[in-house]
C-alpha positions in Angstrom: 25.2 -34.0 4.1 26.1 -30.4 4.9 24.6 -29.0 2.2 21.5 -30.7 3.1 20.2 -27.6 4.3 20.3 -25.2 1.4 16.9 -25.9 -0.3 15.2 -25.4 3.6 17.3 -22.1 3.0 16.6 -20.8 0.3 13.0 -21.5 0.7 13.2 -19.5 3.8 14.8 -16.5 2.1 12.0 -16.1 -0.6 9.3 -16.5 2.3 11.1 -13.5 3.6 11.8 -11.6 0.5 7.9 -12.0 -0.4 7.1 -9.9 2.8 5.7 -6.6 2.6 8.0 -4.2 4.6 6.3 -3.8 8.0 6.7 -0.4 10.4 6.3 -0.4 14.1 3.2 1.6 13.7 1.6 4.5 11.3 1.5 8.1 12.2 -2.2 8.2 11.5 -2.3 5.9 14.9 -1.7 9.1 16.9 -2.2 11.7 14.9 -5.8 11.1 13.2 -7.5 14.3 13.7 -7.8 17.6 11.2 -6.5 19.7 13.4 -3.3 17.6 14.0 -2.8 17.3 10.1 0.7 19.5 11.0 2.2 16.6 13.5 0.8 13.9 10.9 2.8 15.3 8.4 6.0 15.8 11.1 5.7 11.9 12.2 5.6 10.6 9.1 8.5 12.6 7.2 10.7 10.9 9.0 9.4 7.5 8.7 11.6 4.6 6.3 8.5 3.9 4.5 4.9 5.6 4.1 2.6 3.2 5.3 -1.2 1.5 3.6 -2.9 3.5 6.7 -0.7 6.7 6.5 -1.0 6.8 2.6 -4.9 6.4 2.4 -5.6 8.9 5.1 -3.5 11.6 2.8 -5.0 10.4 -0.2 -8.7 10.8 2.1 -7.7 14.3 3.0 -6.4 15.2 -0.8 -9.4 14.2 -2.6 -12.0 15.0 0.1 -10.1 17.6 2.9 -11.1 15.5 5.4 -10.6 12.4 6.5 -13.8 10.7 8.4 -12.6 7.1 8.7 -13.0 5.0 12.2 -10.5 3.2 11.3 -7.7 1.4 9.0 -10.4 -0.8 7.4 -12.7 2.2 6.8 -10.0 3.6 4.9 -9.5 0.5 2.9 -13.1 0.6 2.5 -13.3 3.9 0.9 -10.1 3.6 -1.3 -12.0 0.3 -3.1 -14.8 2.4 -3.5 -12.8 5.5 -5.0 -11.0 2.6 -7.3 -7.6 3.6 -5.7 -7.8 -0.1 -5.0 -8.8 -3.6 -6.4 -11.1 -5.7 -4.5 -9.0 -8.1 -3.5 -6.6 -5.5 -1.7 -5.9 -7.2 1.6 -2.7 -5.6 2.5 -1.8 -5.1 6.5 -2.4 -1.1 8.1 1.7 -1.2 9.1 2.8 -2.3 5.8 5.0 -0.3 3.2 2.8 0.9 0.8 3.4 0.1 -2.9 4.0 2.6 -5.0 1.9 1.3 -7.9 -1.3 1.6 -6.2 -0.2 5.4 -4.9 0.5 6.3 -8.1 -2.7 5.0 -9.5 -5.0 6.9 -6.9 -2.7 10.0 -7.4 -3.4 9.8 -11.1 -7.6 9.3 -10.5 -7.6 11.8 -7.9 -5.8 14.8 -10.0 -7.4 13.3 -12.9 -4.1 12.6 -15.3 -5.0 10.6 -18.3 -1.4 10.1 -19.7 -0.8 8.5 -22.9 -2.0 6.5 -25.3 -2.3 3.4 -22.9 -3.6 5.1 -19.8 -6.4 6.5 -21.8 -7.3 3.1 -22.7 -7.3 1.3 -19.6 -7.3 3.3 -17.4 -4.3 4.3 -14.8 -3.2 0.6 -14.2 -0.2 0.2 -11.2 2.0 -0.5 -13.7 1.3 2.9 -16.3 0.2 4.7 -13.9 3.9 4.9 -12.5 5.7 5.1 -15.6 3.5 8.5 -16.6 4.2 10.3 -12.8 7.7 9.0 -12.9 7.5 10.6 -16.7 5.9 14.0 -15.5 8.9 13.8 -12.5 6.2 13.9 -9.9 7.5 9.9 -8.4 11.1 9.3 -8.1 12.2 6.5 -10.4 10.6 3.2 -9.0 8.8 0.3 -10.0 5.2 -0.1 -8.7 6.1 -2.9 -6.2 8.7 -0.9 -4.4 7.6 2.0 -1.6 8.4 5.5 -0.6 10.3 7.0 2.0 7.9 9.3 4.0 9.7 12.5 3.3 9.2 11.0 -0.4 5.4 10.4 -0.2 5.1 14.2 1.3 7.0 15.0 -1.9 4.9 12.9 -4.4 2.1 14.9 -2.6 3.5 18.2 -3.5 4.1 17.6 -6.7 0.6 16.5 -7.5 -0.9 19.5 -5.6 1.5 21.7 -7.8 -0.8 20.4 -10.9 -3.9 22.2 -10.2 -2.4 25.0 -8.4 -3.2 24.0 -5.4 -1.1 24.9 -1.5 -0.1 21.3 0.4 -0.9 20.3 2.9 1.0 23.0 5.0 4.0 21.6 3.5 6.1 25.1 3.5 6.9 23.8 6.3 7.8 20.6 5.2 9.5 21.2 1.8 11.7 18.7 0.2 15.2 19.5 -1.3 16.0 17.0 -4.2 14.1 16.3 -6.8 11.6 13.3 -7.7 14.4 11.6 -9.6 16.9 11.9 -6.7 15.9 9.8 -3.8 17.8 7.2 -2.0 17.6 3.6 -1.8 15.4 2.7 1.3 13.8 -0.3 3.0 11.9 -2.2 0.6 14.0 -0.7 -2.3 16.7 -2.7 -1.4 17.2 -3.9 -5.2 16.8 -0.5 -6.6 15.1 -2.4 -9.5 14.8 -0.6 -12.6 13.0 -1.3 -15.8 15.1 0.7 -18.6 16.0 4.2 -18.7 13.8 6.9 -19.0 13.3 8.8 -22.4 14.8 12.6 -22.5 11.6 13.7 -24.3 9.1 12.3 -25.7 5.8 9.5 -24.8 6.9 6.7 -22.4 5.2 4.3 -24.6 5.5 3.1 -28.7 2.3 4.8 -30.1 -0.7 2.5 -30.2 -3.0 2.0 -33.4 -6.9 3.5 -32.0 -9.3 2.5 -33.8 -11.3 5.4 -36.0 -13.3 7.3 -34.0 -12.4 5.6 -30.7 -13.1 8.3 -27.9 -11.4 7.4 -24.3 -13.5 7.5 -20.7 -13.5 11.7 -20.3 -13.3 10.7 -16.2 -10.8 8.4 -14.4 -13.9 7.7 -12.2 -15.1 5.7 -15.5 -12.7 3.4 -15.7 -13.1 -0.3 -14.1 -10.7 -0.4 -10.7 -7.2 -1.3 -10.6 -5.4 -4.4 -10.8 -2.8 -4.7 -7.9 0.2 -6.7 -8.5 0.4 -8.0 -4.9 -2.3 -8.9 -2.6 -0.2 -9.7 0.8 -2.4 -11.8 4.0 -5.4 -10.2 6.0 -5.1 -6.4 6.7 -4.9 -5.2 10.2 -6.4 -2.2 11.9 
């Protein structure tokens, strides 16, 4: 009889583990305008995990230099129509965001193509992650697992550093270690990994294209994403 409990248990323990990481709040909640782009940065480099709200507004300001969103769902709006999401993205403001879906709007916004795979389907969470992780742009994670926010301003950097390009005032806001060096966090509790890392050389086993196959020139052209996990109703 007293182990009559355990399946209730364990059942409650996977309910839990399935959870998205949730924050208090986002630093775009106080800091939304361009002129406070400075504190934004300074509230969220000290966060425990970059959040769905937080990330898109960077990702807004990257791509565009502006963000012009009302609101969280604005933002959710717009990153569906950029294809840094899927359609059926219905993650909460205040949730970590997953790296997969970072990666995969970092990858369309600076307009990586990656290997053989990418340039066949596009910059899919899962590819998408390996190729930054790859080019030491992401820290080594799997595409269901989130960022510190002193990791995301990082992740920003690096993709800036492609194209040339200053940060987002980020001398200010520079970031010792390197992408491969990052600390376990909440949400990356497992520290799952998937394999090590190849010292040189394409991520992937080479792919037979057929003759005279030419891959979409623009990320743009490529159908949207495919998230892995598609959590209960977003909040504002």
């Amino acid at each position: 009889m007293r182990f009559s409990s355990l399946p209730l248990l364990c059942c409650l323990w996977l309910l839990c583990a399935c959870q998205p990481y949730m924050m208090k709040s986002s630093a775009v909640d106080n800091f939304a305008a361009p002129q406070q782009e400075i504190e934004f940065l300074d509230a969220m480099e000290d966060m425990p995990a970059v959040t769905n709200n937080d990330a898109l507004h960077t990702f807004l300001i990257l791509e565009d230099g502006t963000d012009t969103s009302k609101d969280y769902q604005d933002r959710v709006t717009a990153g569906i129509q950029r294809k840094w999401l899927s359609s059926s993205f219905d993650q909460q403001a205040n949730a970590a965001a997953h790296v997969g879906w970072m990666a995969g709007a970092g990858c369309r916004i600076m307009k990586i193509r990656g290997g053989v795979t990418m340039m066949l389907f596009g910059p899919i969470d899962r590819y998408a992650v390996k190729e930054l992780i790859y080019m030491e742009i992401l820290p080594l994670r799997t595409d269901n697992q989130s960022l510190t926010g002193g990791e995301f301003i990082d992740y920003i950097n690096r993709l800036e550093r492609i194209v040339g390009r200053s940060v987002l005032n980020a001398g200010e806001l520079q970031i010792d270690e390197t992408a491969g060096q990052s600390a376990i966090t909440p949400g990356n509790e497992a520290a799952i990994q998937e394999g090590t890392l190849p010292a040189s050389g394409p991520l992937e086993a080479p792919l037979v294209v057929p003759a005279g196959f030419e891959p979409p020139v623009e990320p743009d052209s490529f159908p949207e994403p495919i998230n892995s996990a598609v959590p209960k109703s977003a909040q504002n």
